[in-house]
C-alpha positions as CSV (number, residue, x, y, z in Angstrom):
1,X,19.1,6.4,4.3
2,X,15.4,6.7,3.7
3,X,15.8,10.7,2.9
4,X,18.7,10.0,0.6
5,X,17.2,7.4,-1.0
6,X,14.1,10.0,-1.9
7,X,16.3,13.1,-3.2
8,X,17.7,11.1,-4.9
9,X,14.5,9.9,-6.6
10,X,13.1,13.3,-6.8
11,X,16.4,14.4,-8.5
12,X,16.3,11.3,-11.1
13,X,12.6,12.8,-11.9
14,X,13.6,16.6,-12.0
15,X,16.0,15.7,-15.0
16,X,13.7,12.8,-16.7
17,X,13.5,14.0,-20.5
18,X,9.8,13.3,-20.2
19,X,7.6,15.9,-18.5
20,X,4.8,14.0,-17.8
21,X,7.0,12.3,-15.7
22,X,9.0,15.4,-14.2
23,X,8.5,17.0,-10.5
24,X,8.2,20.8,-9.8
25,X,11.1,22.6,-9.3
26,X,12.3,23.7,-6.3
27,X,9.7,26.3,-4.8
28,X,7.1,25.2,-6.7
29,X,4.3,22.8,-5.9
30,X,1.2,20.5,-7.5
31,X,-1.5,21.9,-5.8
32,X,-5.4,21.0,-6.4
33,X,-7.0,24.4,-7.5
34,X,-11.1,23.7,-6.9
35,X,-11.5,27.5,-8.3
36,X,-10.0,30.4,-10.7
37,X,-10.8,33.8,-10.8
38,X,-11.1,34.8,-14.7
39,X,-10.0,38.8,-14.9
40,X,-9.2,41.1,-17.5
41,X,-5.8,43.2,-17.9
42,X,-7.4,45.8,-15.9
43,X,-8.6,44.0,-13.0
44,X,-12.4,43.3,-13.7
45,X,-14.0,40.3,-12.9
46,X,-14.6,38.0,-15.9
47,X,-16.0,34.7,-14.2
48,X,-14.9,32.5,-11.4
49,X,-14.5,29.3,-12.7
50,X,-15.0,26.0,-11.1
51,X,-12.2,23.4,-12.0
52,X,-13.4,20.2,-10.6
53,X,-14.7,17.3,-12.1
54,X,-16.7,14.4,-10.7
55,X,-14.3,11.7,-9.2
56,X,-16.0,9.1,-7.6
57,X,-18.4,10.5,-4.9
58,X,-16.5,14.0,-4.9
59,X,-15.6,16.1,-7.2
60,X,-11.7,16.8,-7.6
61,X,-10.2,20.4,-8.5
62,X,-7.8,20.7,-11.4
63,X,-4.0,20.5,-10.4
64,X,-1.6,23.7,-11.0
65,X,1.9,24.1,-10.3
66,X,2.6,27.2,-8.3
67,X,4.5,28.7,-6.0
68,X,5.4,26.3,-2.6
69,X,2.5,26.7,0.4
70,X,3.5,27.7,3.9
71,X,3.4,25.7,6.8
72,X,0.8,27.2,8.7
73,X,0.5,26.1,12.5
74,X,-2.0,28.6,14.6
75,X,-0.1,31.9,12.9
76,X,-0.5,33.8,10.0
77,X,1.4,32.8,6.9
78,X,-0.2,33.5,3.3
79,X,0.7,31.7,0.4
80,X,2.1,33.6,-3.1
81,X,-1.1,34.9,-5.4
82,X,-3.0,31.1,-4.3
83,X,-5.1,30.6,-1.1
84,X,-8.1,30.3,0.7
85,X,-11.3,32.7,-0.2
86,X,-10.4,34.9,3.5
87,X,-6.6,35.1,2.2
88,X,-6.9,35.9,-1.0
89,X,-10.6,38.0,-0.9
90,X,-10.4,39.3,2.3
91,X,-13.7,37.5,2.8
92,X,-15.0,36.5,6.4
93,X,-16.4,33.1,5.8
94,X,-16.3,31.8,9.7
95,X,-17.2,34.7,11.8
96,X,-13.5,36.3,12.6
97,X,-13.4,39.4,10.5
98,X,-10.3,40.8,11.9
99,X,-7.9,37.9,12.0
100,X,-9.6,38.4,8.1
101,X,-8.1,41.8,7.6
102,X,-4.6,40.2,9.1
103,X,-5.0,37.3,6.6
104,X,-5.9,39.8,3.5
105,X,-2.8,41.9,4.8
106,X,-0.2,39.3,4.6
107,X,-1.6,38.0,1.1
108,X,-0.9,41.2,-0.3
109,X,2.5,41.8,1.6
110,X,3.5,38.8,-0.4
111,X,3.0,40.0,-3.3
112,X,4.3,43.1,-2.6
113,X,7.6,42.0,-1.3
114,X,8.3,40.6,-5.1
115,X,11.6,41.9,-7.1
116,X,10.9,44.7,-9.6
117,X,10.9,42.0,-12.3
118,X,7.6,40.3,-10.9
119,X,5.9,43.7,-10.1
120,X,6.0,45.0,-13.7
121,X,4.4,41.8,-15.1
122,X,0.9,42.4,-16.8
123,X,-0.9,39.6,-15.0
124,X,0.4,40.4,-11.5
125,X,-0.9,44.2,-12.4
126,X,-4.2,42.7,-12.8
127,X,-3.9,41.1,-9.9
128,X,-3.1,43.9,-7.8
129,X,-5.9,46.0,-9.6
130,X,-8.7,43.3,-9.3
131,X,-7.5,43.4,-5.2
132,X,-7.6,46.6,-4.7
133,X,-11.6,47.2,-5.8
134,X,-12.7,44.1,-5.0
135,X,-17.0,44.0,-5.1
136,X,-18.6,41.2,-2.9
137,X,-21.7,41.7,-4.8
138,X,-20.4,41.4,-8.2
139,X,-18.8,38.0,-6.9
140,X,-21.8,37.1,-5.1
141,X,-23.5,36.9,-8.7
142,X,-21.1,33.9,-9.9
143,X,-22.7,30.7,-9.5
144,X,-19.7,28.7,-8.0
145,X,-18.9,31.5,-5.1
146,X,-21.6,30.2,-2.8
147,X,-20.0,27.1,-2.6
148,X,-16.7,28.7,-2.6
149,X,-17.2,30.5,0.1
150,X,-18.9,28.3,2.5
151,X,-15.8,25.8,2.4
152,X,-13.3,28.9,2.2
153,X,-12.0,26.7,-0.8
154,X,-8.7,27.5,-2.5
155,X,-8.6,29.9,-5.3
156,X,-6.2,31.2,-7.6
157,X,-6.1,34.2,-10.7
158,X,-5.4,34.2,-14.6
159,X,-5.8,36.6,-16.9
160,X,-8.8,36.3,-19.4
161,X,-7.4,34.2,-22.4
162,X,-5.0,33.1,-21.0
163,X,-4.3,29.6,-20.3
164,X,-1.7,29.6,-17.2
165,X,-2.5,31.0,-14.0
166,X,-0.5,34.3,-12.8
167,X,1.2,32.4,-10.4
168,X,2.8,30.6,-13.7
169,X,3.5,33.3,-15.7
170,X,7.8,33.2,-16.1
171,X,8.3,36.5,-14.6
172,X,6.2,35.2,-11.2
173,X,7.6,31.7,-11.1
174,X,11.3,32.7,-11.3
175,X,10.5,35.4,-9.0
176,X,9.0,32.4,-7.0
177,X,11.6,30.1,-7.3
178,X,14.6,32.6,-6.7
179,X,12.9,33.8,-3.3
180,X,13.8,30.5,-1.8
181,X,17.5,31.1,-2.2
182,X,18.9,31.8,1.3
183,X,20.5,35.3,1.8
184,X,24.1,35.4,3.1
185,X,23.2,36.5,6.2
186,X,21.1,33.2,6.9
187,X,22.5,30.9,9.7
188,X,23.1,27.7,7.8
189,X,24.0,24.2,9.1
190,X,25.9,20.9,7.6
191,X,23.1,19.2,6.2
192,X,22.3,15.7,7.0
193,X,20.9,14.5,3.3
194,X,23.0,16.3,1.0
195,X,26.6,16.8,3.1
196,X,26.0,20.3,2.2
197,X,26.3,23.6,4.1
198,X,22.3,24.9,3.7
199,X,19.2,27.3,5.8
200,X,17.9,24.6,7.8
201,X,14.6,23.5,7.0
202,X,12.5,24.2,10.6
203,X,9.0,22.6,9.8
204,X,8.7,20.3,6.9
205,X,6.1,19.6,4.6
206,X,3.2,17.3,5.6
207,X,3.1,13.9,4.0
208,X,0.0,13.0,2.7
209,X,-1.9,9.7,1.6
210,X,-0.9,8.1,4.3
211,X,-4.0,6.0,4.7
212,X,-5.4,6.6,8.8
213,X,-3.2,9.9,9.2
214,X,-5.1,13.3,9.1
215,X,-6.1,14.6,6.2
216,X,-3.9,17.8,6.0
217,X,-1.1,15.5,6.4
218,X,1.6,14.6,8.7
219,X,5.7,14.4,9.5
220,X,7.9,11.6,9.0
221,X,10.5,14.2,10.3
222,X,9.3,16.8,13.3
223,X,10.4,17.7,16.6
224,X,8.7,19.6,19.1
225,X,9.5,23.3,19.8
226,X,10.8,23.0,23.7
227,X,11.3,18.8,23.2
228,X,15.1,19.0,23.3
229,X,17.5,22.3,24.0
230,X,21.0,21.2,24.4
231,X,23.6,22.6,23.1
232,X,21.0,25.6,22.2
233,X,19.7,23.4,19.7
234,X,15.7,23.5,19.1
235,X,13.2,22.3,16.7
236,X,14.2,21.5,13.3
237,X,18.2,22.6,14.1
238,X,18.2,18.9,16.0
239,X,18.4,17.1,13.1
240,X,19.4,19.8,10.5
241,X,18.2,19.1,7.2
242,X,18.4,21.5,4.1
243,X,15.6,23.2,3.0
244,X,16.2,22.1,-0.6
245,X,17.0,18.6,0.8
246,X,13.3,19.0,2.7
247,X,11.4,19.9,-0.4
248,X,13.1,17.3,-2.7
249,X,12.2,14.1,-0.3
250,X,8.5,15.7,0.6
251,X,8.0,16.2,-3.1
252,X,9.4,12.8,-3.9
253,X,7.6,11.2,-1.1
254,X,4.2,12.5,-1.5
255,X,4.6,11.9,-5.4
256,X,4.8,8.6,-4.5
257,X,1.7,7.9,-2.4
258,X,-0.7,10.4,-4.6
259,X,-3.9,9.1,-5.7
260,X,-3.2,6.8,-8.7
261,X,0.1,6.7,-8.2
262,X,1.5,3.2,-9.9
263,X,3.8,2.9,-7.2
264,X,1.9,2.7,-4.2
265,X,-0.1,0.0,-2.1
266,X,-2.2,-0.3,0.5
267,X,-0.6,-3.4,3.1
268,X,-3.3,-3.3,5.7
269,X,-2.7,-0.5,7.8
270,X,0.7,0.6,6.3
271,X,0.6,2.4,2.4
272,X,3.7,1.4,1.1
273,X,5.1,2.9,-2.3
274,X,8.4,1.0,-4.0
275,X,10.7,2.4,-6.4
276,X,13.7,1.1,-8.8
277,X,17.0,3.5,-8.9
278,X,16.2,3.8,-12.5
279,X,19.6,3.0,-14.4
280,X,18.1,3.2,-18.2
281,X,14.5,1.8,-19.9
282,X,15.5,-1.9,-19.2
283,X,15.2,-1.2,-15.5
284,X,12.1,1.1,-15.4
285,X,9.7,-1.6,-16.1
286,X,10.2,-2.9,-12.8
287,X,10.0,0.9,-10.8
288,X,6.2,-0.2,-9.7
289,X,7.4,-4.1,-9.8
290,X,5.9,-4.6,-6.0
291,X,2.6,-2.4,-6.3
292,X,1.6,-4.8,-9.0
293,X,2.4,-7.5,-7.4
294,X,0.9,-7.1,-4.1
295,X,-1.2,-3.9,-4.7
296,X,-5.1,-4.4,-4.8
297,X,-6.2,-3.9,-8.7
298,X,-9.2,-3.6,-10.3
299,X,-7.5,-6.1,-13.1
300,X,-6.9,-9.1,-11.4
301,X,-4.4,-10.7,-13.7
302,X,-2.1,-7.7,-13.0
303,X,-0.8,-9.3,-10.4
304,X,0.0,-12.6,-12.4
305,X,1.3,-10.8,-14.9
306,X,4.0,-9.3,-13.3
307,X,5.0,-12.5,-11.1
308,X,5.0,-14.2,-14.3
309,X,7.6,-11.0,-16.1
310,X,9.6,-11.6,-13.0
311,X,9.9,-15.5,-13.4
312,X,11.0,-15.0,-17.0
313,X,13.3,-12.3,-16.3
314,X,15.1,-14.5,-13.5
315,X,15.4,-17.7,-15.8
316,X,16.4,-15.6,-19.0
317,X,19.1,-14.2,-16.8
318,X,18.3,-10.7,-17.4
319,X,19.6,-9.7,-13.6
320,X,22.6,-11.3,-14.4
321,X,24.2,-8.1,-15.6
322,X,23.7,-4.2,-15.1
323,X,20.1,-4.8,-14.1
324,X,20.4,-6.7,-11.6
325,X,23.0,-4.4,-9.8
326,X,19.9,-1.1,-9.8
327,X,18.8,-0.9,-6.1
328,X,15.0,-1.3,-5.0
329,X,13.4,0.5,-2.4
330,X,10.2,-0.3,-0.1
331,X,8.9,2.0,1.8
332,X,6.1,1.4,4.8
333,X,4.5,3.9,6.3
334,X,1.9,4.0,8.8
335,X,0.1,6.6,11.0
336,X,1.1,7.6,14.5
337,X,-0.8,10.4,16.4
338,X,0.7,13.3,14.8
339,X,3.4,11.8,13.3
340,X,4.0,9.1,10.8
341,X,5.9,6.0,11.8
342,X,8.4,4.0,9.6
343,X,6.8,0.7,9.8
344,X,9.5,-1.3,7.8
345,X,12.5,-0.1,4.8
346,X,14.2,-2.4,2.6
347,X,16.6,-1.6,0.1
348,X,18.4,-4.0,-1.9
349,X,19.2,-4.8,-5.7
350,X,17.1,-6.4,-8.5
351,X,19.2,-9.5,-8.1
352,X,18.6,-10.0,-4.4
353,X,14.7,-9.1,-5.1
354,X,13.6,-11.4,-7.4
355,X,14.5,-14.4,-5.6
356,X,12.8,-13.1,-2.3
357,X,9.8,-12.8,-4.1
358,X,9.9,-16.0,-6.4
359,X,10.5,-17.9,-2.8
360,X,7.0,-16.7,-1.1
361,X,5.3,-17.8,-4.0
362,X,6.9,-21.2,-4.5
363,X,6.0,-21.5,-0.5
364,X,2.4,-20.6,-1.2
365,X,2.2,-23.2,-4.3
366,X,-0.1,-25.6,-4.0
367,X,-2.6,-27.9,-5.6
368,X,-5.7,-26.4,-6.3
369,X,-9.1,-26.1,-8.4
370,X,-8.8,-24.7,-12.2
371,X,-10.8,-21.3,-11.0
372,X,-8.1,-20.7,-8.2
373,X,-5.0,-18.5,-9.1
374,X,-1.7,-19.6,-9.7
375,X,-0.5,-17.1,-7.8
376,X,-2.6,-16.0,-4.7
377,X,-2.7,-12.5,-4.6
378,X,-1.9,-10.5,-1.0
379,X,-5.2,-9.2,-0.6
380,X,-7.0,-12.7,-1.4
381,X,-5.0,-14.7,1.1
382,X,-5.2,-11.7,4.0
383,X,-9.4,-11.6,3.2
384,X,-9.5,-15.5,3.5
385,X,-8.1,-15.5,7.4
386,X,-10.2,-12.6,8.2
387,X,-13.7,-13.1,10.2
388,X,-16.1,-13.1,7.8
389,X,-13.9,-12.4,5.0
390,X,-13.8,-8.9,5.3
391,X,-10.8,-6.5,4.5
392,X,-11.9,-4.6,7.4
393,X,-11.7,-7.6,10.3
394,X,-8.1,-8.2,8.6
395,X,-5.6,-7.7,11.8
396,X,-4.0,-4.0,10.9
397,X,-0.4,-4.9,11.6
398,X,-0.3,-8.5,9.5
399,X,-0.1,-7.8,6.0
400,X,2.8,-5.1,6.6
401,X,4.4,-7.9,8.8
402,X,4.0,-10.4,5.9
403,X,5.4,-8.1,3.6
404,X,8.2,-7.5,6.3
405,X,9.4,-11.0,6.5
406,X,9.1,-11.6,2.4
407,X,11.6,-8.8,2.0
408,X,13.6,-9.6,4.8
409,X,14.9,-13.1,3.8
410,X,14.0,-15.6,1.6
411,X,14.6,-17.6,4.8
412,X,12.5,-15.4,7.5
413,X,9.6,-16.5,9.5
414,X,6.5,-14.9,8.8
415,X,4.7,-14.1,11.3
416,X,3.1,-16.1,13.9
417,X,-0.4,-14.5,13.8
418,X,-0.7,-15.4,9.9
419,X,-0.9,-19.0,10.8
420,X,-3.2,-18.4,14.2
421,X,-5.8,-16.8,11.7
422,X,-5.8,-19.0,9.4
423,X,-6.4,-22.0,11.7
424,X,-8.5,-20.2,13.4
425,X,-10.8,-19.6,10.2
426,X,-10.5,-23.1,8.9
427,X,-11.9,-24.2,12.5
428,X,-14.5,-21.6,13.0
429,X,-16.1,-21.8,9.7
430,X,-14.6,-25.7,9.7
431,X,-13.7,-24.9,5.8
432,X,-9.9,-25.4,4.6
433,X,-10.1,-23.6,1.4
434,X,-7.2,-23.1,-1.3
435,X,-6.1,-19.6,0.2
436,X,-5.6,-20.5,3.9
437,X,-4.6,-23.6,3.0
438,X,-1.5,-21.9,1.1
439,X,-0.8,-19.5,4.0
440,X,-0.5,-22.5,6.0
441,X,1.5,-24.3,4.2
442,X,3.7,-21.1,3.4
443,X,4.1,-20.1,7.6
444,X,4.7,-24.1,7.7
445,X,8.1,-24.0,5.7
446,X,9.6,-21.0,6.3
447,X,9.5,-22.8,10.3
448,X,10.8,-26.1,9.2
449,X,13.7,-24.4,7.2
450,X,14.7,-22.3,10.1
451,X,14.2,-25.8,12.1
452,X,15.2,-28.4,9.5
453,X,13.6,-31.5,11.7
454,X,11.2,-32.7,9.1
455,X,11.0,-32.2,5.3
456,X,8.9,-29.6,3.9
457,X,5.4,-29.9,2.6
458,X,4.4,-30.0,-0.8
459,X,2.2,-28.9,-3.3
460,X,0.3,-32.1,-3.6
461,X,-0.5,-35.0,-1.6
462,X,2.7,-36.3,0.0
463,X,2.4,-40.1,0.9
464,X,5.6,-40.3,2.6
465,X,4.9,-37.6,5.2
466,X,4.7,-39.3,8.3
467,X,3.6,-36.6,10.6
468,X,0.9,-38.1,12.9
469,X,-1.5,-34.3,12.8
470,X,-0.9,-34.6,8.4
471,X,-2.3,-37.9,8.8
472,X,-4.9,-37.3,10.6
473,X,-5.9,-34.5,8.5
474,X,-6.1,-37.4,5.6
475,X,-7.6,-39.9,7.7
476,X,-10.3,-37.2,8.4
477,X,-10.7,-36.2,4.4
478,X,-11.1,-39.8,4.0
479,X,-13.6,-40.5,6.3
480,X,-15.8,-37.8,5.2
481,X,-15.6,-39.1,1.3
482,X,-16.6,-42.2,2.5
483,X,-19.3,-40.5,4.2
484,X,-20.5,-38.8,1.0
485,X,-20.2,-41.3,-1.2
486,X,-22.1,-43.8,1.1
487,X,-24.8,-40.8,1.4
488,X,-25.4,-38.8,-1.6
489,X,-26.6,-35.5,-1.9
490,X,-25.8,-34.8,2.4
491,X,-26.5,-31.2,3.1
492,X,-23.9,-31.9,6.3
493,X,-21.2,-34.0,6.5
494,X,-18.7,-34.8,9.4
495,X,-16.6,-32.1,8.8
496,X,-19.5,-29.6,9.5
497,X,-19.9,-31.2,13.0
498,X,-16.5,-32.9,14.0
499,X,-14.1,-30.5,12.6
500,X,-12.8,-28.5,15.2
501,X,-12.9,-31.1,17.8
502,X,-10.5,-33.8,15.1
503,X,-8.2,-30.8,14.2
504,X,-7.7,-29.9,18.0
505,X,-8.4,-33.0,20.3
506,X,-8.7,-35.8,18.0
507,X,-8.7,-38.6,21.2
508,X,-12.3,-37.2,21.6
509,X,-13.7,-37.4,18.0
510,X,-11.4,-40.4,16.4
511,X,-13.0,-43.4,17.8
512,X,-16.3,-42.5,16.9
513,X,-15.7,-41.5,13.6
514,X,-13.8,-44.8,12.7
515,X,-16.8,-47.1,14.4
516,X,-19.4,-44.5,12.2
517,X,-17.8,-45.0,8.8
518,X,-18.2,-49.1,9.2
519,X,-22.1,-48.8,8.8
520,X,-20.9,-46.3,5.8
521,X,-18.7,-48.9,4.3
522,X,-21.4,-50.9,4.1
523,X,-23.8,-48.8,1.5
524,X,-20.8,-48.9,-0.6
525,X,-19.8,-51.8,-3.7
526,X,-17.4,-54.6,-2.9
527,X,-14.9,-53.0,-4.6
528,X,-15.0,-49.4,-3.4
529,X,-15.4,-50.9,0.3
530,X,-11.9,-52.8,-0.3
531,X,-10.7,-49.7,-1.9
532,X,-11.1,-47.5,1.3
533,X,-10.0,-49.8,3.4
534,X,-6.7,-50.4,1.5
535,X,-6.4,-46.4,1.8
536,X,-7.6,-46.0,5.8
537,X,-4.4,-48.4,6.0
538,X,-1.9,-46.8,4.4
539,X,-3.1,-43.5,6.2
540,X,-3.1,-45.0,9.8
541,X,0.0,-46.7,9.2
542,X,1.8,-43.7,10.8
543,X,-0.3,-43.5,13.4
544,X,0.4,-45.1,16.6
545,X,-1.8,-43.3,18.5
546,X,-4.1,-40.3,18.6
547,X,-3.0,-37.4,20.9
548,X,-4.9,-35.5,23.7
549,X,-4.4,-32.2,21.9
550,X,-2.8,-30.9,18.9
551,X,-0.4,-27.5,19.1
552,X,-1.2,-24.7,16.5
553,X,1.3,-25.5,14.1
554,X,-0.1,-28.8,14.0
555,X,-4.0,-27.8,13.7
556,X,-1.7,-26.5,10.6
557,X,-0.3,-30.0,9.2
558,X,-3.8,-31.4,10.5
559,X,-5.5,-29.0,7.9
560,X,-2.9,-29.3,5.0
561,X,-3.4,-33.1,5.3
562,X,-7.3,-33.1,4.9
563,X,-6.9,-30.2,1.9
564,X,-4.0,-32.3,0.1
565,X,-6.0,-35.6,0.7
566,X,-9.3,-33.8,-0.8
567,X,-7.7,-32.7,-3.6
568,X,-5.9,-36.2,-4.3
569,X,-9.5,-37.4,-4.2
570,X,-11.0,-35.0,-6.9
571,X,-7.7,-35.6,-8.8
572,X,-8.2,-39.0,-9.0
573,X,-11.5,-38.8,-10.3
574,X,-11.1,-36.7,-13.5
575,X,-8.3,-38.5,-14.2
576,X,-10.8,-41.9,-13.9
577,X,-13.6,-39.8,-15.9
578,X,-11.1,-39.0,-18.6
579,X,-9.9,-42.9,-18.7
580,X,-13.8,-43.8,-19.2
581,X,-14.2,-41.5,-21.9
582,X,-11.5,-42.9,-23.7
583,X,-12.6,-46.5,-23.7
């Protein structure tokens, strides 16, 4: 499924009218070029050129399309008229000048096993020419070949004026591209993507920007050469996939997760790329719908933006029709030794989407300060239940878990380590901020609809929840506004001493902390004293007792009580400002 689902997204951008959007054609590749040799028709070195420009704290070569690389393992395989310096100069750069000569060899026997029609074009003449007296000290003048060399970079040819490579010129390329039609002689194989009788693709193309995998890449698909022989079947004949069906989903694939590619995000550990089975424009406004919602941005109302596009689009009842019915793909991927795992694939239509989505947010809702977002980014809640706040001390499995369960189900759980971090995090650094506060509530709900025993927290204060630990969350918030209001200006208040012990074991703290905030209640007016008494009753009015220990998911309701109540309290008080004003 997850195959299909790529060739057929790498055949949707093969015939898209627009050719910024389209992907190379079957043996060709986009290949980063770092340097061009500049020649004339008759094979004399111009200038070697260096393509890259500064990106970042690299510098990035210019991007060609030419003819498909080779696989290489440990053998020797040379790519057509683009390679590495020893390949394509015949230059030892790493001490091993006769597997040099073999490499040079079978750069040339490439190009000498092109039709007729390739061999009398002008720029592959040049080619051959410029080959054939090649001067190491005439190169060793050009500025760039120092570098070159010392990182055996990859290097290509065009002819002087020119502004395609050789490789490009139409003669080559459909020379190229025509090579990779099987001969009838080839042993071919039903082909698992396409249905289709085709050569059987034995080593496919690495994947790459997987983050964590190796940088050359690695295989969502791969056997190993002796890991299976039954039936005389070895290697990539195990699962037989075409080798036009290979290149379209490793070209789709790695299309996908490339380096500014709208339709990738990073999900902890696993990079995830979504895509829409484009059905007309009305649809393709929502191909990278996920990555902006969940992707990390350097415009942080990207994210609001599209939730709030998705909100509109559900209540104007634009999935209602055709759009709704265009399937949506998610794909996870993560590294595994060698290999890349599958860490989750969901595929489902705009119409089932939307809701999943809306329903994490609406979980997540909550009251909160007017600098908080509406909608809590992934990244922001992940960083907030992470030691330190760090997006390196965030557990590698959780966000791709979260993402798991919001795709999964409107209904399904998330999972169980979200709320253990943030508890943890609210006790450790005995802060309940808007962020964990929403995870908790979020992992919360989900539970109690799966286990409809009690009602479902909301977004503000609820004064009807009678859960003992939510109680004693407000009974805590309340004693330490008391507190503050008794002592102005406290660098420390209760909760920066008593926190972890009232969310966990509040037998051990509760007693003392009631008995404390009578000498409090004494600093304060008449009024106000009455006033917080009336509200320690109401609170404790659900409390027949205080319990030995508290389980996680009530540390939870403990620290959604005290939030709520804080919030009530500031609340309540610019609504009181705003009263004053007006008299």
């Amino acid at each position: 499924m997850i195959l299909q689902a790529l060739y057929d997204y790498y055949q949707r951008k093969c015939a898209s009218a627009d050719p910024a959007e389209r992907l190379p054609a079957y043996g060709l590749e986009e290949k980063e070029i770092p340097f061009v040799l500049e020649i004339t028709a008759d094979g004399e070195l111009v200038q070697l050129r260096d393509t890259r420009s500064q990106d970042g704290k690299k510098k990035v070569g210019r991007r060609y399309l030419v003819p498909q690389g080779v696989k290489r393992a440990s053998g020797i395989a040379a790519n057509l008229l683009w390679d590495n310096v020893e390949y394509a100069l015949g230059i030892d750069t790493r001490g091993k000048a006769d597997r040099v000569v073999e490499q040079h060899a079978a750069f040339l026997a490439r190009i000498a096993a092109l039709p007729e029609s390739a061999q009398s074009d002008a720029g592959l003449k040049a080619v051959l020419a410029y080959l054939d007296k090649i001067d190491p000290e005439r190169l060793a003048q050009e500025p760039a070949f120092a570098e070159a060399k010392e990182s055996n970079a990859l290097l290509s040819f065009k002819l002087h004026g020119e502004p395609q490579l050789v490789c490009q010129r139409p003669a080559v390329a459909s020379a190229a591209m025509a090579a990779c039609d099987p001969a009838d002689d080839v042993p071919k194989a039903w082909c698992l993507v396409t249905g289709q009788p085709a050569e059987t693709e034995r080593l496919h193309t690495a994947i790459k920007g997987v983050w964590g995998a190796q940088t050359s890449g690695a295989n969502i698909v791969s056997f190993n050469l002796d890991a299976f022989g039954s039936y005389a079947k070895s290697q990539g004949e195990n699962a037989p996939v075409g080798k036009p069906a290979a290149f379209a989903y490793t070209t789709a694939l790695n299309h996908l997760l490339a380096k500014g590619s709208r339709n990738r995000f990073q999900v902890g550990d696993a990079s995830t790329v979504c895509w829409a089975e484009q059905q007309g424009e009305a649809v393709s406004e929502y191909d990278s719908l996920l990555a902006d919602i969940f992707g990390h941005h350097d415009d942080p109302d990207a994210g609001v933006k599209a939730v709030t596009t998705l909100f509109d689009s559900v209540h104007s009842g634009r999935f209602d029709g055709a759009e709704g019915k265009s399937r949506y793909f998610v794909l996870g991927l993560a590294p595994n030794a060698a290999r890349i795992s599958v860490r989750f694939f969901h595929t489902m239509t705009l119409v089932e989407l939307a809701p999943r989505i809306l329903q994490h947010f609406q979980d997540l809702q909550l009251a909160h300060g007017p600098h908080d977002p509406d909608y809590p980014s992934l990244f922001r809640l992940l960083t907030a239940c992470a030691a330190q706040g760090k997006a390196d001390n965030i557990p590698p499995n959780l966000g791709g878990a979260i993402v798991d369960a919001i795709l999964a189900d409107p209904d399904a759980p998330y999972p169980s380590l979200w709320l253990n971090a943030a508890v943890n995090r609210c006790r450790a650094e005995r802060e309940v901020n808007y962020h964990r506060a929403a995870a908790i509530k979020a992992c919360l709900n989900r539970s109690i609809r799966r286990h409809p025993q009690e009602k479902e927290f909301q977004p503000m204060l609820d004064l009807d929840n009678t859960s003992a630990a939510y109680r004693l969350g407000r009974l805590f918030a309340v004693l330490e506004k008391i507190q503050e209001e008794a002592s102005p200006g406290l660098n420390a208040t209760i909760r920066d001493r008593y926190y972890g012990a009232a969310s966990s074991t509040p037998v051990a703290v509760f007693t003392t902390l009631l008995r404390l905030k009578n000498a409090h209640l004494k600093k304060l007016s008449q009024g106000r004293s009455v006033s917080f008494e009336k509200l320690l009753g109401e609170v404790l009015s659900a409390v027949t007792d205080f319990p030995a220990h508290l389980t996680l998911a009530n540390q939870g309701r403990f620290a959604l009580g005290y939030y709520h109540q804080r919030q009530a309290f500031f609340t309540k008080s610019d609504k009181t400002e705003s009263t004053e004003e007006k008299q």
